[in-house]
C-alpha positions as CSV (number, residue, x, y, z in Angstrom):
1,X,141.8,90.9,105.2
2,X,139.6,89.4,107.8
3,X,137.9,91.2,110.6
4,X,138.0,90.2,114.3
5,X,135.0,90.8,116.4
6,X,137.0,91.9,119.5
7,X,134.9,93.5,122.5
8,X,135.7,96.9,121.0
9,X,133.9,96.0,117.9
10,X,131.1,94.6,119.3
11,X,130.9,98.0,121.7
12,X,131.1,99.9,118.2
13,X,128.1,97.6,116.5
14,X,125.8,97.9,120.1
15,X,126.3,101.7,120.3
16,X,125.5,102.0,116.5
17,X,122.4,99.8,116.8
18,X,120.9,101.8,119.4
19,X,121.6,105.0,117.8
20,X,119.6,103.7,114.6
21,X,116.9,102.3,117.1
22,X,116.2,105.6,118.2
23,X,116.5,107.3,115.1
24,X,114.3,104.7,112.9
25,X,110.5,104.2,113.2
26,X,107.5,107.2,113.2
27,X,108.0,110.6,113.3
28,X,106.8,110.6,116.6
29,X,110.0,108.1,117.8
30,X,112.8,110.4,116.1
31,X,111.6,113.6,117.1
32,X,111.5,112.8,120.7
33,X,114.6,110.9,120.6
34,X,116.2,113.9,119.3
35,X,114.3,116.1,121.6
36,X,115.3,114.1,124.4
37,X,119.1,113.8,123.7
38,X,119.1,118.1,123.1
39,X,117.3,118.4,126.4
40,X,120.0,116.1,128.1
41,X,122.4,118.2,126.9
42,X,120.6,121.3,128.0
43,X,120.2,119.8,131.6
44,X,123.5,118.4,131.9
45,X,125.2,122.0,131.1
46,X,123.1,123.8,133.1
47,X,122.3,122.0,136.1
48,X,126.2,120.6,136.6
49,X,127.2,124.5,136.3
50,X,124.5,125.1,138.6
51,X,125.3,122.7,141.1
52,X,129.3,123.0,141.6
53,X,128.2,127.1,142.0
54,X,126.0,126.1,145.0
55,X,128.8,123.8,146.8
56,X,132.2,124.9,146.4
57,X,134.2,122.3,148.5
58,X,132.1,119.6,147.5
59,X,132.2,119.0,143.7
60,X,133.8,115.3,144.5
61,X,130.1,114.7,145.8
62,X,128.2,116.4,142.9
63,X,130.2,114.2,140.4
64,X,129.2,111.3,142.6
65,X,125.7,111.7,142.7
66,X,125.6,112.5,139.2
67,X,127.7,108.9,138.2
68,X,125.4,107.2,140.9
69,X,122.0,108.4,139.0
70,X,123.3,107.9,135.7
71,X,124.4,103.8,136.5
72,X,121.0,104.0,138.1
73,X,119.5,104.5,134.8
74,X,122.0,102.3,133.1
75,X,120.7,99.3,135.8
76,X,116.6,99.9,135.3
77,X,117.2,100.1,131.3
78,X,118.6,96.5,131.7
79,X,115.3,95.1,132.6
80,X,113.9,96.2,129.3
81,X,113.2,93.3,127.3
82,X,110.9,94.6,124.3
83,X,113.0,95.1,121.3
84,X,111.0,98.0,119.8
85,X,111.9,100.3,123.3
86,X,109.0,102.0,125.2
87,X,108.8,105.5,124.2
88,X,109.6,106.8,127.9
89,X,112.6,104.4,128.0
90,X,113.9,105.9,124.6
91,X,113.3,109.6,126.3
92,X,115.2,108.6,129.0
93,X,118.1,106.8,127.7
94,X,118.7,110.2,125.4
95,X,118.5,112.2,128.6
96,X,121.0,110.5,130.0
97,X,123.3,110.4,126.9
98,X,123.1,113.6,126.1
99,X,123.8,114.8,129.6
100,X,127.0,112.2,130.1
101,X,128.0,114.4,126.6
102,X,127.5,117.6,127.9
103,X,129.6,116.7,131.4
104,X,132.6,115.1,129.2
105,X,132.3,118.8,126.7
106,X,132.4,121.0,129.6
107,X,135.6,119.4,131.4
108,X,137.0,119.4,127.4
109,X,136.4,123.2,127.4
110,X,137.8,123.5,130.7
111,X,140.9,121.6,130.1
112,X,141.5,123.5,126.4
């Protein structure tokens, strides 16, 4: 059976090569990449609660702002050329996806 590299696929491979990027090299790489994606998750769940307590008829803006920072990030990581990323980039890009996965397991815990 032959395989068909469809756009899905290629998302698949691109997401699995950046997980091993930031999981592979020193000790000094995977502990902060780690670090960085627990953190994201810490600040995502904390500071999204946080923020819809402080304005209650504005969440539609708090979601916003946070989709606005987050392509932000996504926009400035493009510029990266170096294959072996910048440490800070790595710590970054982990914030990020681990506070996009704390957003999307809060509104699954709301919605169960």
């Amino acid at each position: 059976m032959t395989t068909h590299l469809t756009r899905y696929e290629q998302f698949q491979r691109r997401i699995g090569v950046q997980l091993a990027r930031s999981l592979t090299g020193s000790w000094r790489r995977r502990s902060l990449g780690v670090l960085s994606l627990l953190l994201g998750f810490l600040l995502g769940s904390n500071f999204t609660m946080y923020w819809f307590q402080q304005v209650d008829q504005q969440r539609p803006f708090v979601v916003l702002s946070m989709v606005f920072v987050i392509e932000l990030l996504v926009r400035a990581r493009t510029y990266v050329k170096r294959e072996p990323w910048p440490i800070g980039w790595l710590a970054i890009d982990n914030i990020r996806i681990g506070a996009v996965f704390s957003v999307v397991f809060e509104a699954f815990k709301l919605g169960s």
